[in-house]
N, CA, C and O atoms as CSV, one atom per row, in Angstrom:
chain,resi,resn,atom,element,x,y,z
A,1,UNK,N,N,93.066,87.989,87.897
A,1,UNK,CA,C,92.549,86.630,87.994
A,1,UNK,C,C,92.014,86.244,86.613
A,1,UNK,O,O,91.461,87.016,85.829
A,2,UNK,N,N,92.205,85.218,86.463
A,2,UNK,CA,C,91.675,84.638,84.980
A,2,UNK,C,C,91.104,83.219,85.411
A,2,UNK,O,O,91.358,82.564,86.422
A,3,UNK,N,N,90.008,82.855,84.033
A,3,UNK,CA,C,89.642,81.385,84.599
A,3,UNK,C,C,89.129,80.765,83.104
A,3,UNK,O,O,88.466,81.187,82.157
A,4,UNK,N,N,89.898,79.398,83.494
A,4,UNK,CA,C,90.127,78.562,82.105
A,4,UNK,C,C,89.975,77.432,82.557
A,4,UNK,O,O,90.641,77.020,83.506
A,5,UNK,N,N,88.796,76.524,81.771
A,5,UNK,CA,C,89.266,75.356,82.085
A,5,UNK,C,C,88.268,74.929,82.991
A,5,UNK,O,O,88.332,73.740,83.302
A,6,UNK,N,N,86.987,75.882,83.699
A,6,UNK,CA,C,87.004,75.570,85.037
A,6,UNK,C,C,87.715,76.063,86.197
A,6,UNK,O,O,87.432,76.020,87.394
A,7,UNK,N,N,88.540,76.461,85.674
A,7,UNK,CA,C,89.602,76.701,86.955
A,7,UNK,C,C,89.938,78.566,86.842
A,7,UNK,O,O,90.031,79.377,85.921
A,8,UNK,N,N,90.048,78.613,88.529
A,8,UNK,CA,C,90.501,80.170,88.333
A,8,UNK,C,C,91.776,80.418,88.650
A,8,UNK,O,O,92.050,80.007,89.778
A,9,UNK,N,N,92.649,80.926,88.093
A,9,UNK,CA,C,94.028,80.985,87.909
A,9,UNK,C,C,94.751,82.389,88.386
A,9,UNK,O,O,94.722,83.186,87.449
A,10,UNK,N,N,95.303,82.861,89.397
A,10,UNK,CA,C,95.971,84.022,90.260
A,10,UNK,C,C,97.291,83.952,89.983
A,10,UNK,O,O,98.045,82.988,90.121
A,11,UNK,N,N,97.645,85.643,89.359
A,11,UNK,CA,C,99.612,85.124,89.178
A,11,UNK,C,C,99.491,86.587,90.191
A,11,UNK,O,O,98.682,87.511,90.267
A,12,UNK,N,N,101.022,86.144,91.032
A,12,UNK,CA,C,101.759,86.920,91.938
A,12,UNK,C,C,103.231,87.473,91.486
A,12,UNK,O,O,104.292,87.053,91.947
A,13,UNK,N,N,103.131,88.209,90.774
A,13,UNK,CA,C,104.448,88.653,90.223
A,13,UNK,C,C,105.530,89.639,91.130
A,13,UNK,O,O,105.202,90.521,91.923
A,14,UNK,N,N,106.725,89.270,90.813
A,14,UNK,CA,C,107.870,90.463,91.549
A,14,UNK,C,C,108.602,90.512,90.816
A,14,UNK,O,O,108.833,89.696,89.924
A,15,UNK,N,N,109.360,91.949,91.156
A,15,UNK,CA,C,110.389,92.261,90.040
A,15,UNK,C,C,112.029,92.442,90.607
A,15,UNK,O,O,112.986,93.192,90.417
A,16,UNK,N,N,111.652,91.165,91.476
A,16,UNK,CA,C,113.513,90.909,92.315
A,16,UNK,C,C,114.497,90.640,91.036
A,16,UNK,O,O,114.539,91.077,89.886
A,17,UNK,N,N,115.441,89.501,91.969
A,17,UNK,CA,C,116.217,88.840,90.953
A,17,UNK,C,C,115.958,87.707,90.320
A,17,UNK,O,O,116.678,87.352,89.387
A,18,UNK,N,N,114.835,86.932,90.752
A,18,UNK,CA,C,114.466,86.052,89.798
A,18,UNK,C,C,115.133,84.578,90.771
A,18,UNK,O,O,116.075,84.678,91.557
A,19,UNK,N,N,114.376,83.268,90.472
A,19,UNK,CA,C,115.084,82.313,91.312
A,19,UNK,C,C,116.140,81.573,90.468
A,19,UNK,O,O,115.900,81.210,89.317
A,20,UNK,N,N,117.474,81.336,91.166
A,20,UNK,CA,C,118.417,80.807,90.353
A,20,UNK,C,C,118.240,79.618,90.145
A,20,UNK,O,O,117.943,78.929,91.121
A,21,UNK,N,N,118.350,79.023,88.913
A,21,UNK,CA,C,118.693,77.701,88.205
A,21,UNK,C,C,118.319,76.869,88.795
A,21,UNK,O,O,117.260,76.273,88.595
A,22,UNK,N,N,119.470,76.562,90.031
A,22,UNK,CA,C,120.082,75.554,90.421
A,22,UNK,C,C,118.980,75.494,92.172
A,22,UNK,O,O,118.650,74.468,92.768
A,23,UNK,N,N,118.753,76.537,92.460
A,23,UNK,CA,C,117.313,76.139,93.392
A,23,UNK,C,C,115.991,75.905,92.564
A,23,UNK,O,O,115.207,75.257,93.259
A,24,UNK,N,N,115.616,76.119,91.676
A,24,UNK,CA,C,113.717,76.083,91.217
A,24,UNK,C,C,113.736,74.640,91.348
A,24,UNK,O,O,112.853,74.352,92.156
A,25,UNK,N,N,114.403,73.460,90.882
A,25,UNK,CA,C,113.550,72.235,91.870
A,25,UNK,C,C,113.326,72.220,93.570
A,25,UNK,O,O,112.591,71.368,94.070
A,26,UNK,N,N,113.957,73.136,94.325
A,26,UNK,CA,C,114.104,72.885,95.463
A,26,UNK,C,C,112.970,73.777,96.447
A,26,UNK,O,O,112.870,73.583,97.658
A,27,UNK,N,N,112.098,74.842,95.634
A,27,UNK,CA,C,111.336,75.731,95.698
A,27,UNK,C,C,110.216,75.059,96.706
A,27,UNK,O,O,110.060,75.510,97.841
A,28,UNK,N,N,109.494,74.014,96.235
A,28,UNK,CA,C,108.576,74.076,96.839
A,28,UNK,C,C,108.910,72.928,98.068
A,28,UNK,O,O,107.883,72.514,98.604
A,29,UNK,N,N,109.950,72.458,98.500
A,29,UNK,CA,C,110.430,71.402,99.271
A,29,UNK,C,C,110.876,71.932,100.998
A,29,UNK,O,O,111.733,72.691,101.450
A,30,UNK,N,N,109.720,71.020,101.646
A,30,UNK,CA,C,109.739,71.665,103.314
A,30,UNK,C,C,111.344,71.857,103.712
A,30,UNK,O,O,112.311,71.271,103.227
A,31,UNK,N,N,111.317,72.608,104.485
A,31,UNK,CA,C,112.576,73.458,105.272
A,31,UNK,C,C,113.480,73.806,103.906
A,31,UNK,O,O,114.692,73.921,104.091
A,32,UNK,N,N,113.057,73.950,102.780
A,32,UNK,CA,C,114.356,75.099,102.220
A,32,UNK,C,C,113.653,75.955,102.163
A,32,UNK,O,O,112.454,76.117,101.935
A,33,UNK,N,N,115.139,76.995,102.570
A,33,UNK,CA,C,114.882,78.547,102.485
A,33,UNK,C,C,116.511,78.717,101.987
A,33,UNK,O,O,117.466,77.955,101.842
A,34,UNK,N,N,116.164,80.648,101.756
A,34,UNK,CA,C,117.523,81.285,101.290
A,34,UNK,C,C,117.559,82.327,102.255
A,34,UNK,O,O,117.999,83.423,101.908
A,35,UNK,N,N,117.188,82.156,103.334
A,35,UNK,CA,C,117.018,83.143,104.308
A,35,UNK,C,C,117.842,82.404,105.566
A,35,UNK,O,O,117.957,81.227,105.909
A,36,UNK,N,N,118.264,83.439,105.991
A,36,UNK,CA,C,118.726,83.171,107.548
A,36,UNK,C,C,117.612,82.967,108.588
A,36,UNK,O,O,117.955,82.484,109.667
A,37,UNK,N,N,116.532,83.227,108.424
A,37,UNK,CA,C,115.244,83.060,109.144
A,37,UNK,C,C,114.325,82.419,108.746
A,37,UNK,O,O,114.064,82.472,107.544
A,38,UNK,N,N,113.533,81.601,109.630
A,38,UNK,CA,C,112.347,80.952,108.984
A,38,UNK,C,C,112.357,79.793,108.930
A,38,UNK,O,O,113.382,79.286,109.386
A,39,UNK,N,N,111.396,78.921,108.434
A,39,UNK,CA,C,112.094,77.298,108.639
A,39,UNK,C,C,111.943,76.589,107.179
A,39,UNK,O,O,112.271,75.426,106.943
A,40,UNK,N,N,111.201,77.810,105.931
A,40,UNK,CA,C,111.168,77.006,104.747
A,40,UNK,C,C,110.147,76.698,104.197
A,40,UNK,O,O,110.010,76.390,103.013
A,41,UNK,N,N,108.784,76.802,105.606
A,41,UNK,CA,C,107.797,75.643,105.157
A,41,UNK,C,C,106.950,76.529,104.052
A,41,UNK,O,O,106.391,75.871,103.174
A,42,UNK,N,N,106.797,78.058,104.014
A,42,UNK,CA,C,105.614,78.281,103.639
A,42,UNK,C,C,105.069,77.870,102.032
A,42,UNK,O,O,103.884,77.800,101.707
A,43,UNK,N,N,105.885,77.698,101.409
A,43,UNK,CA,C,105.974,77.898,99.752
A,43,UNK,C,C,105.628,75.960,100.081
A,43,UNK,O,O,104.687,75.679,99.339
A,44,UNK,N,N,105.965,74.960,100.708
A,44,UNK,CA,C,105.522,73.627,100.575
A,44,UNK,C,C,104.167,73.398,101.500
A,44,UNK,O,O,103.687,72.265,101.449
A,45,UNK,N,N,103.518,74.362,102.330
A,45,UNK,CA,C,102.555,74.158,103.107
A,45,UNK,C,C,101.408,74.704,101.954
A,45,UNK,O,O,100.670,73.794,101.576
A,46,UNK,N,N,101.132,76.067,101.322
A,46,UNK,CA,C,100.863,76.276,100.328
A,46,UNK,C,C,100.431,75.388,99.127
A,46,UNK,O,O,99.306,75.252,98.646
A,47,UNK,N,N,101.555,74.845,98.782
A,47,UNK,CA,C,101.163,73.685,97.554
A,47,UNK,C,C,100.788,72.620,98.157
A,47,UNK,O,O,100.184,71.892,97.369
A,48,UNK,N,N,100.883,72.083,99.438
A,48,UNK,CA,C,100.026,70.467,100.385
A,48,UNK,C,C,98.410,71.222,100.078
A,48,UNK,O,O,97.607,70.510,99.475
A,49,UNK,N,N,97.923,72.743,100.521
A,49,UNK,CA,C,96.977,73.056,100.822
A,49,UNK,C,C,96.534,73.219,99.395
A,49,UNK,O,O,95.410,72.762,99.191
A,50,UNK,N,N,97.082,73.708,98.445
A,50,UNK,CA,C,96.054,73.826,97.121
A,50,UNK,C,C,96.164,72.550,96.370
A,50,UNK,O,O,95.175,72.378,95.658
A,51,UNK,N,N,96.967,71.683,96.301
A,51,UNK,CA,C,96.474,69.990,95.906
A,51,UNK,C,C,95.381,69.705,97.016
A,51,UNK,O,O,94.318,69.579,96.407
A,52,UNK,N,N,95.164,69.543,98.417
A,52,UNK,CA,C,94.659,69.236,98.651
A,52,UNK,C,C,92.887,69.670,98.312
A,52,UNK,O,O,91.877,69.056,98.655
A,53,UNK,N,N,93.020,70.966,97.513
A,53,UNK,CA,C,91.835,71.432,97.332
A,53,UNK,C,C,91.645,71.182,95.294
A,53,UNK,O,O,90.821,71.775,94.598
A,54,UNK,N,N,92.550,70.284,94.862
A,54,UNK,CA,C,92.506,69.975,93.584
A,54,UNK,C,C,93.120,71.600,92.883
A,54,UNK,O,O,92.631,72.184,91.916
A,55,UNK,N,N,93.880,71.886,93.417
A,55,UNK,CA,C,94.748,72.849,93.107
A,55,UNK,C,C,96.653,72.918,92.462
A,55,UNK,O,O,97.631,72.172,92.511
A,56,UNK,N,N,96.455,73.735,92.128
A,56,UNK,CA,C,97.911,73.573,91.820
A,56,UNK,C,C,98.831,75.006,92.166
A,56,UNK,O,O,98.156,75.997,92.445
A,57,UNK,N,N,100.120,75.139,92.162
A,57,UNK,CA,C,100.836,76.278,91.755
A,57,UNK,C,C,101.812,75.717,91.234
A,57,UNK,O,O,101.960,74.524,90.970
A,58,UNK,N,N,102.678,76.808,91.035
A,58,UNK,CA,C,103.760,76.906,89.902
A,58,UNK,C,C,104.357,78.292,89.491
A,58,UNK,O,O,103.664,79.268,89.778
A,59,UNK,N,N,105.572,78.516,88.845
A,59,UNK,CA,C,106.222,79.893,88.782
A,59,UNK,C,C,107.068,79.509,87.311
A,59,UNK,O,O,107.270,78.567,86.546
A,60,UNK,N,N,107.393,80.925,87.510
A,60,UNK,CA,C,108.200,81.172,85.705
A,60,UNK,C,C,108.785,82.438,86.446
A,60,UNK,O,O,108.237,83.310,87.120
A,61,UNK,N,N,110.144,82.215,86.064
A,61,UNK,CA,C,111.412,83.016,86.511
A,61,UNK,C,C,112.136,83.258,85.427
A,61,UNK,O,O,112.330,82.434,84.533
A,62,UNK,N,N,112.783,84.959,85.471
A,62,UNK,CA,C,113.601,85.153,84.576
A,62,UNK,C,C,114.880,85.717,85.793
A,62,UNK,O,O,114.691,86.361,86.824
A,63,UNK,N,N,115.913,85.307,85.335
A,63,UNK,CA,C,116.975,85.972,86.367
A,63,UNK,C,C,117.158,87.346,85.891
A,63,UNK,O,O,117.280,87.796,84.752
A,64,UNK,N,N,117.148,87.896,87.038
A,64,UNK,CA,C,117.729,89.618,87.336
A,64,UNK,C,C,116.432,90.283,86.861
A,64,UNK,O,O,116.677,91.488,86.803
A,65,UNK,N,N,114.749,89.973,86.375
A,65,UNK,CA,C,113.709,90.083,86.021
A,65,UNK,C,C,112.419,89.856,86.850
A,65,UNK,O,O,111.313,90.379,86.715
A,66,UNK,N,N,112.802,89.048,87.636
A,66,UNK,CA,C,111.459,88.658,88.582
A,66,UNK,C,C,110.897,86.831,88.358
A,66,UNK,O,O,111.454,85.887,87.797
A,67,UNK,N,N,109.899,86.913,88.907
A,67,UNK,CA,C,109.001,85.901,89.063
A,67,UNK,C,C,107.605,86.363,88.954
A,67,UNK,O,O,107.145,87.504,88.992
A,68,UNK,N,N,106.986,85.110,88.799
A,68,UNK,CA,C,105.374,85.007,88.759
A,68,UNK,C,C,105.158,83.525,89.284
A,68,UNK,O,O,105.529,82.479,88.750
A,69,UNK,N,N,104.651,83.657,90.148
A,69,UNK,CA,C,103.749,82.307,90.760
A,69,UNK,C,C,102.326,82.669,90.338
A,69,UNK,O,O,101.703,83.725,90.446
A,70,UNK,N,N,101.833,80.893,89.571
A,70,UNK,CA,C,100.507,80.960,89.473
A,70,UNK,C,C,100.135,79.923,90.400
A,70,UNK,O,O,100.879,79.063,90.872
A,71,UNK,N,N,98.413,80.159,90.698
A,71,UNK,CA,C,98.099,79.849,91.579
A,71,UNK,C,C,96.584,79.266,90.878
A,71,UNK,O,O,95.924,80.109,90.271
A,72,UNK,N,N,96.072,77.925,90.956
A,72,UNK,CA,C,95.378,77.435,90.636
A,72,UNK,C,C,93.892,76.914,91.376
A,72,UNK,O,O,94.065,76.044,92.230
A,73,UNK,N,N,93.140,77.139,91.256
A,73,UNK,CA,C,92.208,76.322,92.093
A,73,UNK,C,C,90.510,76.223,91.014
A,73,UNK,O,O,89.979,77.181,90.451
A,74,UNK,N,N,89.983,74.685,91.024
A,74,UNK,CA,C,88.696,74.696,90.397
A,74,UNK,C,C,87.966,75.757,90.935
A,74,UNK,O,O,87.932,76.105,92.116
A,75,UNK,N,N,87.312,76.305,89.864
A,75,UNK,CA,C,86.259,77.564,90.061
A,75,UNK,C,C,84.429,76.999,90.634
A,75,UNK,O,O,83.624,76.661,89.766
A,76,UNK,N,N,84.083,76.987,91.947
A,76,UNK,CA,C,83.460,76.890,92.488
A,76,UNK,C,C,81.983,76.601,91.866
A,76,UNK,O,O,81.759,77.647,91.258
A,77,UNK,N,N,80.935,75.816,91.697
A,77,UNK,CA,C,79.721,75.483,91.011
A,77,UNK,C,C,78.834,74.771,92.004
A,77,UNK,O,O,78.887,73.646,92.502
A,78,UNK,N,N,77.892,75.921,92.146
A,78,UNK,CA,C,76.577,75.328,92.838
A,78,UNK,C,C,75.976,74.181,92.369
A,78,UNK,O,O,74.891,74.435,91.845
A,79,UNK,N,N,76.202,73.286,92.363
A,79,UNK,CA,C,75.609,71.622,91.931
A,79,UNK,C,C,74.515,70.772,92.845
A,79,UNK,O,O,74.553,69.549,92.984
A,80,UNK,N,N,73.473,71.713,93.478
A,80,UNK,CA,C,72.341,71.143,93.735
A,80,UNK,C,C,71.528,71.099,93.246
A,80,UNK,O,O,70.565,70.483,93.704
């Protein structure tokens, strides 16, 4: 975990194949999947829930190398 900005920042890395090209706009968009199972939503329910908390995510892919999703959210401040 790291925190910049205010913000604390979580990367989730794997060392698959990496997402191809021609899906990473389609990543975070309800019902796609590359699976025969499932309905798609989790990766767009995820990003509704961390905007809704002034959050963000996002990923960096290398093919045949992996991924990293970061994961964003303001870092919490007692302000009474």
């Amino acid at each position: 975990m790291k925190k910049s900005e205010g913000k604390l920042i979580a990367e989730i890395r794997d060392n698959g194949t990496g997402i191809n090209p021609d899906l990473m706009e389609k990543i975070f968009v309800p019902n796609f999947t590359t699976k025969t199972g499932g309905m798609g939503l989790g990766l767009a329910m995820v990003k509704n829930i961390l905007e809704n908390f002034e959050g963000k995510i996002w990923f960096e892919t290398k093919e045949n190398k992996g991924c990293i999703f970061f994961v964003s959210l303001p870092e919490y401040t007692d302000q009474q």
